[in-house]
C-alpha positions as CSV (number, residue, x, y, z in Angstrom):
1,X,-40.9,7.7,-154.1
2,X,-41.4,6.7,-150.4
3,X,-37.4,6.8,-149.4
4,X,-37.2,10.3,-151.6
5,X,-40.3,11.6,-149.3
6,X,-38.4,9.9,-146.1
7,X,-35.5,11.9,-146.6
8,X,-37.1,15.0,-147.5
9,X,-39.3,14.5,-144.2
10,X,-36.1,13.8,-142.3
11,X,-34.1,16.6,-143.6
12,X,-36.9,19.3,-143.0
13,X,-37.5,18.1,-139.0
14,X,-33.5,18.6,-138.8
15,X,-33.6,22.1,-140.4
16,X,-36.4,22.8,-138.1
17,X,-34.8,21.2,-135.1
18,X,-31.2,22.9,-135.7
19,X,-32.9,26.1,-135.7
20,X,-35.6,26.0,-132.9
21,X,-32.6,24.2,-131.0
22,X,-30.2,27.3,-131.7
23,X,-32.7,30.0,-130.9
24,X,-33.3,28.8,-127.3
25,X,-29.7,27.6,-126.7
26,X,-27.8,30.8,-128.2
27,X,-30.3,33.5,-130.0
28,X,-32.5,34.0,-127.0
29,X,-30.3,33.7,-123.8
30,X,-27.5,36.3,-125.9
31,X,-31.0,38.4,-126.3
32,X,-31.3,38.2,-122.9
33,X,-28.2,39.7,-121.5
34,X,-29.3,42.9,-123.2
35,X,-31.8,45.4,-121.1
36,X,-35.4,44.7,-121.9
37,X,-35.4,46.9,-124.8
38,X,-33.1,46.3,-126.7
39,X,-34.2,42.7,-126.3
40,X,-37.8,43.1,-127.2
41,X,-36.8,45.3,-130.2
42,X,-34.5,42.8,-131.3
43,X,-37.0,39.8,-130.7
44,X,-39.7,41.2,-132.9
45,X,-37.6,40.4,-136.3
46,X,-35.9,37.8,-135.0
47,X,-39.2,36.5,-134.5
48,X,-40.9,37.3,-138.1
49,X,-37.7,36.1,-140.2
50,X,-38.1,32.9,-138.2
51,X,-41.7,32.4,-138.5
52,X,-40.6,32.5,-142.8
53,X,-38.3,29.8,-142.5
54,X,-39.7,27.0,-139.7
55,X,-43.1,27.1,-140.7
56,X,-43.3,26.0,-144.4
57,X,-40.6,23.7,-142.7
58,X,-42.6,22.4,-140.2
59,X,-45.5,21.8,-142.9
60,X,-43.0,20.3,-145.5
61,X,-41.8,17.8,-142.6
62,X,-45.2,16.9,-141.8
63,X,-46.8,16.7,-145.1
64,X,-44.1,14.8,-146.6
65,X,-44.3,12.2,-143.6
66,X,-47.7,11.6,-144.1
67,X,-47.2,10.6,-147.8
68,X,-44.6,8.3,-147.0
69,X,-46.7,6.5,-144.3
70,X,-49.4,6.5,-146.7
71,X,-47.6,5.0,-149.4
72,X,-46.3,2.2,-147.0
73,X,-43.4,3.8,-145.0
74,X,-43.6,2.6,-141.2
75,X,-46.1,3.9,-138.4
76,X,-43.1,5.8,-136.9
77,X,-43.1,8.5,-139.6
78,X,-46.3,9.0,-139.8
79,X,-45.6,9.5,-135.8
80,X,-42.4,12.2,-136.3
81,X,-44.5,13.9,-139.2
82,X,-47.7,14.5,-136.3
83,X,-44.8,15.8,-133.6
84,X,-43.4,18.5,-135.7
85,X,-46.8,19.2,-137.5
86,X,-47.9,19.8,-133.9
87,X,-45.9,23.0,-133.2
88,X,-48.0,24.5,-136.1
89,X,-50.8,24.8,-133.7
90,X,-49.0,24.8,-130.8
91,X,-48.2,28.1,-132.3
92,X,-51.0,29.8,-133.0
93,X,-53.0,28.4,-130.0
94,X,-50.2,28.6,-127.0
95,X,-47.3,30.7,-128.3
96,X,-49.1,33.4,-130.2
97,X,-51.0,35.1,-127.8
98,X,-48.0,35.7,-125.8
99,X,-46.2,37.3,-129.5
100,X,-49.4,39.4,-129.6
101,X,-48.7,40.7,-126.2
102,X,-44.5,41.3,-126.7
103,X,-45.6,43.2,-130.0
104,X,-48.4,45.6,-128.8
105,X,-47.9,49.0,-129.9
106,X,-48.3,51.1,-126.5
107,X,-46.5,48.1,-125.1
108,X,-43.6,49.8,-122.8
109,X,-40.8,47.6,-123.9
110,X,-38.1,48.6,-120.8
111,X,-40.9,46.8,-118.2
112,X,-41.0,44.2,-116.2
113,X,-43.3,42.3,-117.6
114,X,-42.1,42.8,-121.5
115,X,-38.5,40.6,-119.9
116,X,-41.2,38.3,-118.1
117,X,-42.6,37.9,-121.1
118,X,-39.3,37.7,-122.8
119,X,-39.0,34.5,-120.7
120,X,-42.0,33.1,-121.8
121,X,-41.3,33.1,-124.9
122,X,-38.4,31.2,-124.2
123,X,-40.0,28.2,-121.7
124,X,-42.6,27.9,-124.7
125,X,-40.3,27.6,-127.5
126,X,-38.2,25.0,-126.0
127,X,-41.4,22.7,-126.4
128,X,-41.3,23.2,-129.7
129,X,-38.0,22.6,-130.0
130,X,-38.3,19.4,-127.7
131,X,-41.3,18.0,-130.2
132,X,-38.7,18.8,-133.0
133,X,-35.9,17.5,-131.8
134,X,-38.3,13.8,-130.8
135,X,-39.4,14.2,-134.6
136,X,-36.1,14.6,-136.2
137,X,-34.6,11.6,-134.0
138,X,-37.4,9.8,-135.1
139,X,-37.0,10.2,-138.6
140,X,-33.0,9.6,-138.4
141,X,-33.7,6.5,-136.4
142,X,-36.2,5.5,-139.4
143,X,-33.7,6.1,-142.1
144,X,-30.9,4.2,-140.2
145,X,-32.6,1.4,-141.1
146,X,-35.5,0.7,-138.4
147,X,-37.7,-2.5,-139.2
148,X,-40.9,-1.0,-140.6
149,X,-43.6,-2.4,-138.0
């Protein structure tokens, strides 16, 4: 039961790391050659369709890591499982209020400070994507046959 959880842990972080990895290394920078808005309008369901598939990926990762430590599996997954569990309230706490502000109605999306905010976005993102990308390597380390400790 323990490995099963392992690799479902394991495989989750990588889906969530593969992604968070690709939108700040391809989907946002090819965003960002386009003029502010068409960037921002483009963003805004980029952004939802996103939000569908890394959250319950995040919490899956998380949740599943948790078991396995609790059910014997070494310290370090219980570690991974609290790094990519973390960008759930990373979220809402440091990442949301700047998604509030990029999706205001009467926001004028050709300004200055929608692209500033454009950027933003970005700069926090990539820390999810670095707490990922720890957690995935993590769990791949774990199931390449680390000594429990």
């Amino acid at each position: 039961m323990s490995h099963a959880l392992q690799m479902i842990t394991a495989f989750a972080a990588m889906l969530f790391a593969g992604a968070a990895l690709y939108v700040n290394v391809v989907d946002h920078p090819a965003r960002m050659v386009l003029e502010t808005k068409s960037a921002a309008q483009q963003w805004a369901p980029s952004y939802k369709r996103a939000t569908l598939m890394q959250a319950p990926l995040a919490l899956v990762s998380l949740l599943s890591g948790v078991t396995a430590w609790l059910l014997g599996a070494s310290i370090w997954w219980l570690v991974a499982a609290l790094l990519i569990g973390a960008v759930v309230p990373y979220t809402f706490l440091v990442v949301m209020p700047t998604n509030h502000k990029i999706l205001e109605p009467d926001r004028d999306l050709s300004s200055v400070e929608t692209r500033e905010l454009l950027q933003k976005w970005a700069r926090l993102h990539g820390i999810r994507t670095a707490f990922s990308l720890v957690a995935a390597g993590i769990d791949v380390w774990q199931l390449g046959g680390a000594s429990p400790s």
